[in-house]
NUFIRO-99556 format. One record per residue (C-alpha): x negated, y, z. Coordinates in steps of 0.25 Angstrom, whole numbers, plus 5000, padded with zeros to 4 digits. Layout:
<nodes>
XYZ;...
</nodes>
This chain:
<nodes>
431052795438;430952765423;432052645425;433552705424;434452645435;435852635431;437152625441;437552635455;436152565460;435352655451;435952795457;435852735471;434352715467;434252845460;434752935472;433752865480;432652895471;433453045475;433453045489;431852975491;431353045478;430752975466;429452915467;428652865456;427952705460;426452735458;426752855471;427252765482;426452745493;426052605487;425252605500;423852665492;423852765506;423852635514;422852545509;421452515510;421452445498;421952475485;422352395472;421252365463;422552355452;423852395453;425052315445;425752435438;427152455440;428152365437;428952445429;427652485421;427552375414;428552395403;428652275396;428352115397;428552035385;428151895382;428551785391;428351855404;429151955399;430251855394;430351785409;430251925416;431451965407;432251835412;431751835425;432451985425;433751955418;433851795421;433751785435;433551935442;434651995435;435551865436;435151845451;436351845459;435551965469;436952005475;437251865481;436051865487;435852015492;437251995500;436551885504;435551975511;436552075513;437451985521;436451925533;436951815536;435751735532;435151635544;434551525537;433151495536;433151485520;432351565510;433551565497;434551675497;433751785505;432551785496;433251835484;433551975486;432152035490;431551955477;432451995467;432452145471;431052145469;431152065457;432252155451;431652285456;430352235448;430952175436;431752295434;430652395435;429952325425;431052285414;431952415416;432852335419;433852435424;435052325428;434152235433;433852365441;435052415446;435452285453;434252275460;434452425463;435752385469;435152265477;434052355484;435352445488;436152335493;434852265500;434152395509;435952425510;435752305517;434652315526;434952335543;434652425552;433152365554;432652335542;433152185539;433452145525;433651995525;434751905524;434551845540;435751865547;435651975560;436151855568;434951765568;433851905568;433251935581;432151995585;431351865588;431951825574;432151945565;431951865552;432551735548;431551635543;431351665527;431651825531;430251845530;430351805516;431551875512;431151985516;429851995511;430251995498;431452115501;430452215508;429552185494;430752225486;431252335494;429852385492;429752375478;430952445476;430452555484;429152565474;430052515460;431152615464;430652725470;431752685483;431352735496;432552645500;431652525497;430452575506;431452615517;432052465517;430752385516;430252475529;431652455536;431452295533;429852315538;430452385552;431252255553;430052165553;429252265561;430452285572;430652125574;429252055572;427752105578;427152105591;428152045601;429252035591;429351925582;428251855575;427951765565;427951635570;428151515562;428551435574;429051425588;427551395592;426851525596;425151545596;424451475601;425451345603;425651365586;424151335583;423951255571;425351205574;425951145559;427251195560;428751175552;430051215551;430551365549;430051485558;430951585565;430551705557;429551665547;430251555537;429251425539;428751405551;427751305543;427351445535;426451465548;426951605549;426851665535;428151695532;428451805540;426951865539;427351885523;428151995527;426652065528;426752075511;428052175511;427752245526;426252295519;427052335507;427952425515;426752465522;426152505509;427352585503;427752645517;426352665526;427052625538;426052575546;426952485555;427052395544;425552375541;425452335557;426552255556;425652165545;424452165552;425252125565;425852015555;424551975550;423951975563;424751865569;424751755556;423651675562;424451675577;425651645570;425351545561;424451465571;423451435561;422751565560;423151545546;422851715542;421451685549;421251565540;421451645525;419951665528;419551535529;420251545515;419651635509;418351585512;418651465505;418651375519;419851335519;421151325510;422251415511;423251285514;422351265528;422651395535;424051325542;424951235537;425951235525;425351365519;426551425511;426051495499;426851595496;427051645510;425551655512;425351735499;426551825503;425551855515;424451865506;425151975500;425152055511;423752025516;423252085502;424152205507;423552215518;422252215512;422652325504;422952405517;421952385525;420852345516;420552215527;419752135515;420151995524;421452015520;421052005504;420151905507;421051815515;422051835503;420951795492;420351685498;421951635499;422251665485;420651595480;421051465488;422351455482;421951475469;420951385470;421751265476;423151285475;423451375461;423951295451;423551285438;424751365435;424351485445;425651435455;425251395469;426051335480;426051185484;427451145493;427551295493;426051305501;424651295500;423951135498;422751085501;421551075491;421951075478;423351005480;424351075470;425350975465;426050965453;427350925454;428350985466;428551105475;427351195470;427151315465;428251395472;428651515464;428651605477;427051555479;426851585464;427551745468;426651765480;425451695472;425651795461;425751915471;424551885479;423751865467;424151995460;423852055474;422452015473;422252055458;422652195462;421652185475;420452125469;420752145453;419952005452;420651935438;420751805443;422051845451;422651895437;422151775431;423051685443;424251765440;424051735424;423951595427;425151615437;425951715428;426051625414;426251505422;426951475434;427751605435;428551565423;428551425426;429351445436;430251515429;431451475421;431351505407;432551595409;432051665421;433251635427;432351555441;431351515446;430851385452;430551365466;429251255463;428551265450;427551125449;426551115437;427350995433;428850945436;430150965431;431251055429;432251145429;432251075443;431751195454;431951305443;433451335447;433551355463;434551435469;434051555474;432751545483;431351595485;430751565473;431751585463;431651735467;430251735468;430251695454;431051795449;429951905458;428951845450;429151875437;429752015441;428052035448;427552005434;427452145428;426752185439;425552095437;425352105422;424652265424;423852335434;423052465435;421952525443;421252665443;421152685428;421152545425;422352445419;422252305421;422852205413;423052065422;424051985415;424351985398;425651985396;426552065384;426852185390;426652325391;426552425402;426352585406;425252635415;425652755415;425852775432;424752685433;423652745426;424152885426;424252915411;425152865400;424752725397;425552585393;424952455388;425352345380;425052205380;425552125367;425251975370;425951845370;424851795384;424751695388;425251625374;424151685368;422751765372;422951875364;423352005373;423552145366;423552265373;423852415368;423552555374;424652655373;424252765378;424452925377;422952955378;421552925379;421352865393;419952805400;420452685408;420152525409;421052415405;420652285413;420952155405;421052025412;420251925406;420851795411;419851685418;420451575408;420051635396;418451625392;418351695377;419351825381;419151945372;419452095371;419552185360;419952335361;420552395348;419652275344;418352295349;417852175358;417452205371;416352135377;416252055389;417652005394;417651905403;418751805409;419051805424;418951975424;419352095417;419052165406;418952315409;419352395396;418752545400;419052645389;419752765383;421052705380;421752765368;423052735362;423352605356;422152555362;422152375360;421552295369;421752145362;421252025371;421151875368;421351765378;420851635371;421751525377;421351385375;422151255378;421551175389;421851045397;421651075411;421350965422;421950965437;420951005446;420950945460;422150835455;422950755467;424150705469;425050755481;425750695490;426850775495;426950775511;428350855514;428450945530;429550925537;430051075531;429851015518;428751105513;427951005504;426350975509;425450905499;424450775500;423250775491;423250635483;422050625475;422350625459;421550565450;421950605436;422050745435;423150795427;423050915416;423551035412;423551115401;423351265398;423151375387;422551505394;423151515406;424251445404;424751305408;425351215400;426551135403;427051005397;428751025399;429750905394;430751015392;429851035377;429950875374;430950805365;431750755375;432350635366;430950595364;430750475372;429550495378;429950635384;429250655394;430050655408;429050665420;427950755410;426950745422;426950565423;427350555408;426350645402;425050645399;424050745393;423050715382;422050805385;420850865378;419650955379;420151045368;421651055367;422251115355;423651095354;424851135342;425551265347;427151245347;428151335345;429351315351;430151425348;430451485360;430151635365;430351615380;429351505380;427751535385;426851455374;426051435367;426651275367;425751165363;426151025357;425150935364;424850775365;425250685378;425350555382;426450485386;426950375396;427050295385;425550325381;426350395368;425750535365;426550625360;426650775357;427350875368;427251015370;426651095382;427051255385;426651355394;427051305409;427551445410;428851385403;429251275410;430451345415;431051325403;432151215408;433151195398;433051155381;434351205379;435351325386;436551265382;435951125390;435051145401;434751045411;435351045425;434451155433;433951065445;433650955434;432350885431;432450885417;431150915413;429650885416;428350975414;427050975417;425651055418;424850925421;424850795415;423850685416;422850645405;423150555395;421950455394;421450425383;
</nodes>
């Protein structure tokens, strides 16, 4: 362990290290024994990466000192502790397993060392916790049985603490945390398979539930209008465990789980994902109410299982998923999530309940699972888009929240500042994931899939002493620098991604051009690598006016649950959008002269873009570090037909809630108005 952990919790982890030995990351049993298929790239590890500057590296610092070090983790770790827990909702118990993760993450990667120890003594009090068989929820013991050995969002909860238990297993070298994620997987395999309990969403059994809309909450499993899912997600840890452990039960417990979706749901909803995938029908169709992040949370674990078993349907049903809802329902931001699920066609609105931070978490997941599958670009490229723009839209500018629903347009800080619940800590485990997608490696090969100021050592994952170093200010600029530093000559390849969006990309080694780059692939640098070796890359970024395809209006049809359905509208003017690279633009009223009469209050209504073929607008400075640019100054058109000058920044920054400190508005305020799209002016 390179990180010095100080205190009580540090010697308690120390003596642990004592009694189960030390074990370096790269030689745990990460399951290479057990699959059929391996990584075409691995992520490096965590703590590998040595340094994130720029704005990534400013929210990362805040998300860790602003919210993960300020979280109140004790309230809600007595919580858990106490079990006395027998409602349905999903608020307090999906804190703890989130924010170990996220603080055993964040902390391997900063060397944060007090950021560490409390986590350190949260895991202690969390596995000191944990009964007789395995369970390590919140549930009371008076409401468990065996017919109903979770409580409805326990499937969630516990997801997310058998991922954290495992990571500090891998992170720390604890064997404690492999023993307590196995304990939790005995409790699922004691209470639930053949003639135990089962993942119904409903009373209704097969065949009675066939093609049966359903509502309301299910026993075990959280919605029943989920059609089954929710439990089934469990499949994502349990292959884990499976991976790290080899215990077979595990892996048939999966399959068993897998097995029984179509009777479950009542839709043959798993059959479906290849009408999907052959592009017959849309993912929204397979059942009703198709919740996007629990389906990508079982994607997760179908890729999994791909990698076990090497069963190819398994990538192709995740693919085709992944192709259709990229091409319907991504936005132009890289969020996905309408209502918290899939829609129909094209329908992705721009005001509301969409683009659910927890979606944006699995989203991000599956699709960096499938760059590390398939090593095909155009997942790297989808985490760009997703990277520089929703993630930190959805943060606050202080990293002190995270909002529930991030729309393209609306208002703010209304839905930034929520008590506790499932998306303000998968916010926070968000940006604690984002040093692991910047780096992988393969066998004597490093691939660079995201430009971002940092630096990291390869060292363990290449073998031999090795760091590089990126110096950029991406996505501000196209200009990426990047130096060798390494003790001797090495043969080995360095993969650049070339991004789709850009059309004139260019490479120069120690300034020698090299020939044939192309977007949408990578540009494979072989060669005997020397010390102080430069690799200099330009990203030409223009400014462009960008139209909404597929335009409607929706009309919002509510269930009785309250989940939120959409009906197409059809919308004959088309709004716009604008982008520099891959990053989208936002028009925010927060950057207006608010003693200006004609400041804008609704930005979408009162609004309206003057666009042209060739943009080229006055760069602005407005003197702030914390604060994505680069900001233009740009025409518009007013209500009142006036036009007048306004500023448009990166959306990245719209969490940027208050003008002064001293005077912030009231946190569930509407105080301000943005907006990606605004209509044309005509002319």
């Amino acid at each position: 362990m390179k990180t010095k952990y100080v205190g009580f919790a540090g010697i308690i982890l120390f003596l642990s290290f004592f009694i189960y030995g030390f074990k370096d990351f790269n030689d745990t049993p990460v399951g290479k024994k057990w699959l059929k298929v391996g990584l075409v790239q691995h992520a490096i590890p965590i703590s590998d990466v040595t340094s994130i500057g720029g704005f990534m590296g400013e929210r990362i610092r805040k998300n860790r000192e602003n919210y993960l070090k300020t979280f109140p983790i004790d309230q809600y770790m007595d919580f858990v502790i106490e079990r006395t827990h027998k409602d349905w909702t999903w608020v307090k118990a999906e804190q703890h397993g989130k924010w170990l993760e996220s603080a055993i993450l964040s902390s391997a990667q900063s060397k944060d060392n007090t950021l560490a120890n409390i986590a350190i003594k949260e895991f202690n009090r969390l596995i000191a916790s944990q009964e007789p068989e395995g369970y390590l929820g919140a549930t009371s013991r008076e409401i468990r049985t065996p017919e109903k050995p979770l409580r409805g969002m326990d499937a969630y909860e516990l997801y997310f603490v058998q991922h954290a238990l495992l990571t500090a297993y891998e992170q720390w070298n604890d064997q404690r945390g492999l023993v307590a994620a196995k304990k939790l997987g005995d409790y699922f395999l004691r209470y639930i398979g053949p003639g135990k309990a089962e993942f119904w969403p409903s009373d209704l059994r097969f065949p009675e539930n066939i093609n049966k809309k359903l509502a309301g909450h299910s026993a075990i499993a959280g919605h029943s209008v989920h059609y089954s899912w929710e439990g089934t997600l469990l499949i994502d840890p349990m292959l884990r465990l499976y991976q790290l452990s080899g215990d077979l039960r595990y892996l048939n417990w999966c399959k068993w789980v897998i097995s029984n979706i179509d009777k479950w749901s009542g839709w043959n909803s798993f059959s479906k994902l290849d009408l999907v995938a052959a592009d017959k029908m849309g993912i929204n169709e397979v059942q009703p109410y198709v919740h996007a992040h629990t389906f990508q949370m079982n994607f997760l674990g179908f890729l999994r299982m791909y990698q076990i078993t090497g069963d190819t349907s398994y990538l192709y049903k995740v693919k085709g998923v992944w192709n259709d809802v990229a091409k319907r329902q991504m936005y132009i931001t890289g969020g996905v999530s309408v209502g918290e699920h899939y829609e129909q066609g094209y329908v992705k609105p721009l005001t509301g309940r969409v683009v659910e931070t927890c979606a944006t978490m699995s989203w991000m997941q599956v699709t960096q699972s499938l760059l590390e599958l398939t090593s095909d670009p155009k997942y790297a490229d989808a985490m760009e888009k997703l990277l520089w723009n929703h993630v930190f839209a959805a943060q606050t500018i202080d990293g002190d929240c995270n909002r529930y629903h991030t729309a393209p347009n609306g208002y703010k800080p209304e839905g930034y500042f929520r008590n506790p619940d499932c998306c303000t800590a998968s916010g926070h485990r968000i940006i604690s994931l984002l040093p692991t997608f910047i780096y992988s490696t393969s066998k004597n090969a490093i691939y660079v899939n995201q430009y971002v100021q940092s630096s990291a050592k390869f060292n363990k994952s290449m073998g031999f002493p090795l760091t590089l170093m990126q110096n950029t200010s991406y996505p501000e600029k196209g200009d990426v620098e990047i130096l060798v530093n390494t003790e001797r000559e090495k043969t080995f390849t360095i993969n650049l991604r070339i991004p789709a969006w850009c059309k004139t990309p260019s490479v120069k080694v120690n300034g020698k051009l090299i020939d044939n780059i192309k977007p949408g692939s990578y540009a494979m640098l072989t060669r005997n690598w020397q010390n102080n070796d430069k690799i200099q890359i330009q990203f030409p970024m223009i400014v462009q006016w960008v139209k909404h395809e597929h335009y409607s209006k929706n009309i919002i049809k509510r269930l009785p649950g309250g989940e939120e359905m959409y009906q197409e509208n059809e919308g004959n003017n088309p709004p716009y959008a604008l982008m520099h690279g891959p990053v989208v633009y936002v028009l925010d009223n927060i950057w207006w002269n608010e003693k200006d009469p004609d400041c804008p209050k609704d930005v979408m209504n009162d609004v309206k873009f003057i666009v042209n073929d060739n943009p080229n607008f006055k760069e602005v400075d407005i003197h702030r570090s914390d604060i994505l640019g680069p900001v233009f100054e740009i025409p518009v058109k007013l209500k009142s037909n006036k036009i007048k000058s306004a500023i448009m920044l990166p959306f990245a920054n719209i969490g940027n809630w208050y003008k002064d400190p001293n005077n912030k508005p009231e946190k569930d305020s509407k105080t301000y108005s943005y907006a990606i799209w605004c209509d044309r002016a005509v002319e």
